[in-house]
C-alpha positions, 0 to 999 in steps of 0.5 A: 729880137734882143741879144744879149750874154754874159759870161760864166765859169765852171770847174772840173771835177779833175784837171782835164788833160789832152795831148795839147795842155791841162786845164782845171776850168772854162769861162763859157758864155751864156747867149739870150735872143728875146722876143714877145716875152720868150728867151732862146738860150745858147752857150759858146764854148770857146777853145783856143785851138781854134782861135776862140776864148770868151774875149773873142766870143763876146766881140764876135757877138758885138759884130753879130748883135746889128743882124740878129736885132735886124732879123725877121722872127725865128718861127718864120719859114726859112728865116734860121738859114737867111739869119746864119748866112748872114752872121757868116757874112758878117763875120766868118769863122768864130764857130763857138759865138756863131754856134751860141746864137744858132742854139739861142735861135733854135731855142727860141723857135721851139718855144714860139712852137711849143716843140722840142727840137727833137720833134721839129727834126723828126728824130726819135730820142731812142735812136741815139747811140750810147755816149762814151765818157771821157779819161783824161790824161794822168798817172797810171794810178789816177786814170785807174781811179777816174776809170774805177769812178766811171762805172756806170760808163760801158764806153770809155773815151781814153785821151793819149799822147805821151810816153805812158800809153801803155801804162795807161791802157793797162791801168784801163784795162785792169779796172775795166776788162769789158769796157769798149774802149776808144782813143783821142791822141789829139794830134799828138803822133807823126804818121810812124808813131802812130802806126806803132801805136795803134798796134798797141791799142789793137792789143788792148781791144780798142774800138778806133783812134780820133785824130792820130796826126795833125790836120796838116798832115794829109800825106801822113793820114793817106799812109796810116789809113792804108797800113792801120789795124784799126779806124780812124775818126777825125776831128780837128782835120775836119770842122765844116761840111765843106771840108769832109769831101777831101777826107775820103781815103784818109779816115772811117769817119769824122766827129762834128762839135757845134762849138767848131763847126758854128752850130745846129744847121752846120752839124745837119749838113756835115752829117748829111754830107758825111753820109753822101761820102761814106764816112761814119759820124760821131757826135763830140762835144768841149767842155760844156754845161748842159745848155752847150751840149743841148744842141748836140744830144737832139741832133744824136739820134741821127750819128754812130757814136756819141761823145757827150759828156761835157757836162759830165766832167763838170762839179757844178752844172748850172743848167738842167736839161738833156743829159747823160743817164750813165751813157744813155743821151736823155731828151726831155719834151720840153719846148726848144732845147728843153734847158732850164736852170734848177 
């Protein structure tokens, strides 16, 4: 097998702010695994709070290019598990370009198979959830015109953490009185601050809040889990499977992104273990194209609540492939990830 990447950037449609910063834009990258005439495809999406940017992306995959030209054939049996751990191996953590590879080598799989991974999963694409389509933070004014924008959206994702909360819950609220609505603070809260706040939501009839407080702050999460009217989902506190027993008594449940947690088999067991402990799954996603949030939307049908639309934020998408039709996750019957460029 061949690796190879290159990096791309896409632009958003409108400055994407969370709790922790704005950007207008990412510089993805786009990983290839050839062999016998056929490309798997991956993209790594790289985000700094985990110590990961395009730069660190393509080192990552310099280290990681000897075992996979070193591997045995994507189709043989066993052969996905014996490649990863041997990436981990070679080098830990690095979730985005582990997770970029992982994509490439299930691509690749389902093409010598001739099967969507879908179907080598045993999944049925009508079983994923609706997805909820995200508004950043902004002026009051402009939330309500990305919210009026977002109609075809029944679930809208509202990012918080600042001194407006409640200007911007109101200016949601007036343009979208039915809409379910649901909250990501990103860590923006002490455990006090949050209390106070998630009796706000609950006055705006929000469905859950993802991650109120920072990781670290276990003491803070057990005493917010006890006392809040409302779940909580937890993100950033959880990115491997390893790290979710830990989480029961402190949240409802937990979102997994591949770009985190290294890729398609980790997300599998993150759910399964999830499951083993009682915690409910959401399906997130970074600021991806279409060929980063593939991944994501064949594993959908197996979680609650889906958070998949990166692609959806962008002005130009240069892959086609799975999507989002309003909220509904879409597969197609295309070999692997089903990804092409248009």
């Amino acid at each position: 097998m061949k690796l190879s990447w290159e990096t791309f950037r896409v632009e958003l449609r409108y400055p994407f702010t969370i709790s922790r910063g704005t950007r207008d834009s990412e510089t993805l990258v786009w990983v290839r695994v050839e062999t016998e005439g056929l490309e798997g495809w991956g993209e790594a999406d790289p985000s700094a709070y985990y110590g990961e940017t395009a730069d660190t992306v393509q080192t990552a995959l310099a280290a990681y290019r000897p075992v996979v030209e070193g591997s045995e054939e994507p189709e043989a049996p066993g052969s996905l598990e014996r490649i990863e751990r041997a990436l981990e191996a070679r080098l830990a953590r690095n979730g985005a370009a582990r997770a970029a590879i992982s994509a490439a080598l299930h691509d690749l799989q389902g093409k010598i198979l001739d099967r969507p991974l879908w179907w080598l999963w045993g999944l049925q694409p009508a079983d994923a959830p609706l997805s909820s389509f995200t508004i950043g933070i902004d002026k009051p004014e402009v939330v309500a015109k990305k919210v009026r924008e977002a109609h075809r959206y029944p679930i809208l994702k509202i990012k918080v953490g600042t001194a407006r909360d409640r200007e911007v819950l109101e200016a949601v609220r007036s343009e979208a009185p039915d809409a379910r609505l649901r909250v990501d603070a990103n860590a923006a809260w002490t455990a006090r601050e949050a209390l106070e706040s998630m009796r706000l939501l609950a006055d705006h009839d929000v469905e859950f809040v993802e991650q109120p407080l920072p990781p670290w702050d276990r003491e803070g999460l057990r005493y917010l889990f006890q006392r809040s009217p409302l779940p909580i989902i937890l993100d950033e506190s959880c990115v491997v499977a390893s790290d979710i027993p830990a989480l029961v008594g402190l949240c409802d449940g937990i979102n997994i992104k591949l770009a985190k947690c290294g890729g398609p088999r980790e997300a599998l067991r993150m759910i399964h273990t999830a499951r083993a402990c009682g915690l409910e799954v959401m399906l997130g996603c970074m600021v991806e194209s279409t060929l980063g949030i593939a991944p994501a939307a064949h594993l959908a049908p197996l979680v609650d609540y889906a958070d998949l639309d990166g692609a959806a934020l962008l002005k130009d998408d240069p892959f086609d492939g799975p999507h989002l039709d309003g909220p509904t996750v879409v597969l197609n019957d295309r070999p692997g990830l089903g990804v092409e460029q248009p």
